[in-house]
C-alpha positions in Angstrom: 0.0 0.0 0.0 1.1 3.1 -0.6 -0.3 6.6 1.2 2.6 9.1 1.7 5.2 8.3 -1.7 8.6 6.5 0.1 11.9 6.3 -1.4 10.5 3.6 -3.8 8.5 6.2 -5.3 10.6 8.7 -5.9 10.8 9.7 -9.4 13.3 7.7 -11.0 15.9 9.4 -13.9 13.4 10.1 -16.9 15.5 7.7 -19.4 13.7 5.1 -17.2 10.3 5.8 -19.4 11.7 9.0 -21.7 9.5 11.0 -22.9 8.1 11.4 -26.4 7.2 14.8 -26.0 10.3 16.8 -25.6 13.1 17.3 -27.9 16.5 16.6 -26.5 18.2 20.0 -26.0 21.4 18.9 -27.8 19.8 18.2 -31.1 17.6 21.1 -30.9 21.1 23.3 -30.4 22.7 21.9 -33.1 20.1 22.4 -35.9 19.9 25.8 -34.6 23.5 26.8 -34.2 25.0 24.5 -36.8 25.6 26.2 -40.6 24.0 25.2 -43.3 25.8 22.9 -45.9 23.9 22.4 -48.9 23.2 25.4 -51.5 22.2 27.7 -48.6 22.1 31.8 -48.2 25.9 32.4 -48.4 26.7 30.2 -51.2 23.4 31.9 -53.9 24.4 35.2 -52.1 28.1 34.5 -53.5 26.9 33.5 -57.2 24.5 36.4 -57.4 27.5 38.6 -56.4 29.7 37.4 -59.0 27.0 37.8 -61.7 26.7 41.9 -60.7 29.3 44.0 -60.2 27.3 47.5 -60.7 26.3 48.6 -56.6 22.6 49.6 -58.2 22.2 45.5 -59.3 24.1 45.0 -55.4 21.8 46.9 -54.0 18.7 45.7 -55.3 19.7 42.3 -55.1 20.3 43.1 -51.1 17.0 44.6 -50.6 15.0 42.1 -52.4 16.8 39.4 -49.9 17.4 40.9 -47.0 14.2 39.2 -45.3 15.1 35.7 -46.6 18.0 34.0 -44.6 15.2 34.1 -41.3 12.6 33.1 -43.2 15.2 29.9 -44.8 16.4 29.5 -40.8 13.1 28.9 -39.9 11.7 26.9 -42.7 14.7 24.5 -41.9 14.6 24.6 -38.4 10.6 23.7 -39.2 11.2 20.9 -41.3 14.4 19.4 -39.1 11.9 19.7 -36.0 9.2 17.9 -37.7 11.9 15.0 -39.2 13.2 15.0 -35.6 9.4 14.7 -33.6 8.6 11.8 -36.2 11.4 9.5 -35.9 11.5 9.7 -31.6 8.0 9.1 -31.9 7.3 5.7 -30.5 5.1 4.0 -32.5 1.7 3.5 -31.3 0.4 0.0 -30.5 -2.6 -1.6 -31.9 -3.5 -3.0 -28.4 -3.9 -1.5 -24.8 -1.3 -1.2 -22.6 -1.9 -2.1 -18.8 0.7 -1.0 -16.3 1.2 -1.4 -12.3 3.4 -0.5 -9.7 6.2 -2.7 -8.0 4.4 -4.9 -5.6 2.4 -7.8 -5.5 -1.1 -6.2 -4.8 -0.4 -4.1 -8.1 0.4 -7.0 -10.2 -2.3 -8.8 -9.9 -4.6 -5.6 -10.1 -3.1 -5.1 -13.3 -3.5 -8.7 -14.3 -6.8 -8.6 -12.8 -7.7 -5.7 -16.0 -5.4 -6.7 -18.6 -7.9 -10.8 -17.9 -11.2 -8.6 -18.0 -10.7 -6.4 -20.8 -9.5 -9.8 -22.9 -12.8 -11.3 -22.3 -14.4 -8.4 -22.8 -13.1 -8.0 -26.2 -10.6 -9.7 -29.3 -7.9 -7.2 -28.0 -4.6 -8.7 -26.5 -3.3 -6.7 -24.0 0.3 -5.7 -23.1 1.7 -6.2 -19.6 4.1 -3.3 -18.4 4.2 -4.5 -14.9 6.6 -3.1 -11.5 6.9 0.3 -12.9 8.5 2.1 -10.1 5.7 3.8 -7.9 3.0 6.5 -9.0 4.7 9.1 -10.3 6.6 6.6 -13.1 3.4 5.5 -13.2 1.7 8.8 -14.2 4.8 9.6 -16.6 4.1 6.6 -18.7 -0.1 7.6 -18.8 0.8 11.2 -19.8 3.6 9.9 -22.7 1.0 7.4 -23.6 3.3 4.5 -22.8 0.6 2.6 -20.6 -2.7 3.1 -21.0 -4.2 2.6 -17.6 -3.3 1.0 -14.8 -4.9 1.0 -10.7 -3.9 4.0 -8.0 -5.2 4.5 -5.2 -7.3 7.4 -4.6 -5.4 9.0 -1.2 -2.0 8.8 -3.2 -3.8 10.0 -6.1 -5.0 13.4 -4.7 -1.9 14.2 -2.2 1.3 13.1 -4.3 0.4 13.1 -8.0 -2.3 16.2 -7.7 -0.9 17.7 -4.6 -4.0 18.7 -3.0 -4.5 18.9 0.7 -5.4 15.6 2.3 -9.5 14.9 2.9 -10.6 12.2 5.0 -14.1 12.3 3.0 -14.3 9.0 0.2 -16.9 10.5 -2.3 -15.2 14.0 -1.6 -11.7 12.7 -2.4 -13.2 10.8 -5.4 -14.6 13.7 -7.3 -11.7 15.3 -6.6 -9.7 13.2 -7.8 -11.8 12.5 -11.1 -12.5 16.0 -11.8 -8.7 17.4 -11.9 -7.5 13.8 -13.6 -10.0 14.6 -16.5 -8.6 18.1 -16.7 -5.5 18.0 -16.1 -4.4 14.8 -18.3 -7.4 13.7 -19.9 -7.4 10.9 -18.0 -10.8 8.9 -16.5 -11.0 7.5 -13.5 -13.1 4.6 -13.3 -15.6 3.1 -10.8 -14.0 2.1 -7.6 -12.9 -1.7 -7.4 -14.7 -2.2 -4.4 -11.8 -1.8 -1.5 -9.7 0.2 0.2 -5.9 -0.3 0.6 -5.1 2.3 3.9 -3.1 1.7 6.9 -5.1 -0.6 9.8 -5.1 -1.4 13.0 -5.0 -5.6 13.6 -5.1 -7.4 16.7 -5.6 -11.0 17.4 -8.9 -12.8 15.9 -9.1 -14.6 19.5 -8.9 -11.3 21.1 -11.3 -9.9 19.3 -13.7 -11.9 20.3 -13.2 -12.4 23.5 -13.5 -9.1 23.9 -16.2 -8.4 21.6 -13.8 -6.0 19.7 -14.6 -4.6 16.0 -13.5 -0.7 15.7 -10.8 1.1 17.4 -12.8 3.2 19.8 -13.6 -0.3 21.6 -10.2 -1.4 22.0 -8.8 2.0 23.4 -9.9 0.8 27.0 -7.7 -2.3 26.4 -4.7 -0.5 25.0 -2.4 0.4 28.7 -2.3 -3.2 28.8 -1.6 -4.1 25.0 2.3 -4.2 23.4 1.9 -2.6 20.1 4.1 -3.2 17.2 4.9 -0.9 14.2 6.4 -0.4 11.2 9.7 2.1 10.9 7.8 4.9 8.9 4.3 4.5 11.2 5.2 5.5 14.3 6.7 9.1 13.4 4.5 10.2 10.3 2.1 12.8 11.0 -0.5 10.4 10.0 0.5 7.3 11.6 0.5 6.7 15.2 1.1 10.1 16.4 -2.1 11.4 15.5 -4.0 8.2 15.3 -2.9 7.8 19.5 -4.9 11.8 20.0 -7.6 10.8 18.1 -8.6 7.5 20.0 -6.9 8.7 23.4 -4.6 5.6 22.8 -1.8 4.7 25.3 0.3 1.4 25.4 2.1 -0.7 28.2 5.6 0.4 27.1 7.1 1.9 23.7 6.0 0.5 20.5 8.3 -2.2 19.2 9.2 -1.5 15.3 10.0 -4.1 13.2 9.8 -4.9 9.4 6.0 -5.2 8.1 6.8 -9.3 7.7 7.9 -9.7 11.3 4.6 -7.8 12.7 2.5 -10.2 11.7 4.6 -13.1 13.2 5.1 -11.3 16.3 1.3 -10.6 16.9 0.7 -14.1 15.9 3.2 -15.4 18.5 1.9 -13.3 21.2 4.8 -11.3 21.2 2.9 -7.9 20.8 -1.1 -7.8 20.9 -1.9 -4.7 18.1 0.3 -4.0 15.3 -0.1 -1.2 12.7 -0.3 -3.1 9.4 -1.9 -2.3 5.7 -5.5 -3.6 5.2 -5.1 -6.1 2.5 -2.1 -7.3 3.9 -2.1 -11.3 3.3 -1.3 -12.5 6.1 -4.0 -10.9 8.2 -6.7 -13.5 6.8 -4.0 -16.2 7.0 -3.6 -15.6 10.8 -7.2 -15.1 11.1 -6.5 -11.7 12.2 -9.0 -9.0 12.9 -8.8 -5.8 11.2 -10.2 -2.9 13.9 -12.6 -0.8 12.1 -11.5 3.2 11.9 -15.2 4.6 13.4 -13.3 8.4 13.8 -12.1 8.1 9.9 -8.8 9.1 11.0 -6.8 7.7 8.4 -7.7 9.4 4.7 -9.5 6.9 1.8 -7.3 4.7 0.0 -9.9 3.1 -2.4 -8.6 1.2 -5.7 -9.5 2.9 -8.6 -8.4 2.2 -12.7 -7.1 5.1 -14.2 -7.6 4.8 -18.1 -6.2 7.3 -20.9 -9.3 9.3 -22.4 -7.4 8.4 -26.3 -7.3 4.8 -25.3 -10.8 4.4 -24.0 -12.2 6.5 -27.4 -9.9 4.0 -29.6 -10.8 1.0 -27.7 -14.1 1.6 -26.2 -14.3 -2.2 -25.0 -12.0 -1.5 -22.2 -15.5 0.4 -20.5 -16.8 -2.6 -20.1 -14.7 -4.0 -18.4 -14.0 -1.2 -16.3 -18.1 -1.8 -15.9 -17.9 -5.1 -14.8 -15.1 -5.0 -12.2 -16.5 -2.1 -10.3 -17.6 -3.2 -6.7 -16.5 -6.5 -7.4 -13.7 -7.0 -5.3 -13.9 -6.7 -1.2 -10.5 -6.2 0.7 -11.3 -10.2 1.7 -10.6 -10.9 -2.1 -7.6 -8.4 -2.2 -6.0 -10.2 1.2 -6.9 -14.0 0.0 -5.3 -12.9 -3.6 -2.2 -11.4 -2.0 -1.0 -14.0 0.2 -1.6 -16.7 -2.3 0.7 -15.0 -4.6 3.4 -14.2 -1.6 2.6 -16.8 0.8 1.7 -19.7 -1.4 3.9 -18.6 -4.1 1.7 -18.7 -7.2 1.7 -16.8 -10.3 -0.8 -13.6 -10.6 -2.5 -14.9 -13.5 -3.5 -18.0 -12.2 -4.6 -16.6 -9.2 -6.8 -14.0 -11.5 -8.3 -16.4 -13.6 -9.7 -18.3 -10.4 -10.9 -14.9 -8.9 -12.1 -14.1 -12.4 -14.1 -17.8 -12.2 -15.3 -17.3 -8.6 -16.9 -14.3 -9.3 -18.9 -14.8 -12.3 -16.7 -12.1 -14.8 
């Protein structure tokens, strides 16, 4: 999951996914600076100089083509720009393009559309998979090197559209859908169904034993609870420093921080009692874990949304459909049982996709 962009998602050089819209500098100097070769201005200038001597024919001949070395400049700057915009012009595919970040949830989201727009259609689609975080992402939708892929909508309004962060779903969504269309031309689809944000997990035997299901219930129980975190959670403004205010949380000791992996075993092993994990993590259904619900809405809305190019959806208009059909489909159950089998059982995405795909009727 990804809320606030990390290190991974920093934007990487751009010969990673160049550009086809910019003209490298270097060329673009040279035609400029460079002389001309062929029968240019100062070679006819020479021959008409040498054909008359008399200064009336001189200057005549001056005035009459004073104006025309700019105007044969820019006709050959024109014509050297449009040679040069042609040939770095990748050719456009006749087939979609689906792209996703670098981790396993992305993968088989992008799969997951690249499956449904197959069926929905005779089009084969491409696979540009573990593209390095959103904004690589969003360089490759703009350049019109992918064609869509998922983002979720919390990283969509604060680090690609840098707005300020809203905790309200629908608010964030038409937010987010109004400045993608006018911004980039780019549609955001229906919502998958689920939400990727941070959570709050505790022990499924705790839970109900204690008859626990959103936070505010489990704050009595916290000054007797170890809690375990990730590196980045417990100092980012919207991790546990503002989520402890919020609930009036307080723990029996300092919060142990370990990797993501480890939380999970630790909690599982008794070793902590509430760790601060992501909500389709896989191994929280594996563990039969129970994901506390957030009844303050502290933490901002992460729902799963495909992004699709406006050209691509006008050229291929099948891809709607199955935009259509996959909206509300999937529950963050689905997300978490696909996840682990793919990083716990070890199986590929697609297989994994085509049994979701069969399970659910698509």
């Amino acid at each position: 999951m990804e809320k606030q962009l990390t290190s991974s998602d920093r934007i990487l050089p751009m010969a990673v996914i160049p550009s086809t819209d910019v003209i490298p500098r270097s060329i673009a100097t040279r035609n400029l600076d460079e002389p001309e070769r062929t029968s240019g201005r100062h070679s006819l200038h020479a021959r008409h100089s040498e054909e008359r001597s008399d200064e009336e024919s001189q200057r005549k001949y001056a005035s009459n083509t004073s104006h025309k070395p700019i105007t044969a400049i820019f006709a050959t700057i024109t014509v050297t720009l449009c040679a040069i915009l042609t040939a770095c012009a990748p050719p456009r595919p006749n087939h979609p393009v689906i792209g996703a970040k670098n981790f396993t949830e992305q993968v088989v989201l992008g799969e997951l559309l690249a499956q449904e727009i197959e069926a929905k259609s005779n089009l084969q689609v491409e696979r540009r998979f573990y593209l390095a975080g959103s904004y690589i992402c969003q360089q490759a939708m703009v350049a019109g090197r992918i064609d869509g892929y998922v983002e979720y909508t919390g990283t969509a309004l604060t680090a690609i559209l840098k707005q300020p962060l809203d905790r309200d779903p629908q608010r964030v969504l038409d937010t987010v859908r109004r400045l993608y269309a006018s911004r980039y031309n780019i549609t955001v689809a229906p919502p998958l169904g689920f939400e990727n944000t941070f959570a709050m997990v505790i022990r499924g035997d705790d839970a109900r034993r204690l008859h626990l299901a959103a936070f505010s219930q489990a704050a009595p129980y916290t000054p007797q609870w170890r809690l375990g975190v990730g590196y980045e959670f417990e100092q980012r403004p919207d991790g546990l420093p503002g989520l402890s205010a919020t609930y009036g949380l307080k723990f029996a000791g300092s919060p142990r921080t370990m990797d993501l992996g480890l939380l999970y075993r630790a909690l599982n092993a008794g070793q902590v009692d509430m760790i601060a994990g992501n909500s389709t993590d896989g191994p929280i259904q594996a563990f039969g874990l129970t994901v506390l619900q957030d009844d303050k809405h502290y933490f901002p809305p992460y729902q799963a949304v495909p992004l699709v190019r406006e050209e691509a959806l006008r050229r291929w208009p099948q891809i709607q459909t199955a935009l259509d059909a996959l909206a509300g489909r999937i529950t963050a159950d689905d997300m978490r049982t696909m996840n682990q089998a793919v990083d716990g059982q070890h199986r590929d995405p697609a297989e994994v996709v085509r049994e979701f795909r069969k399970k659910k009727g698509l």
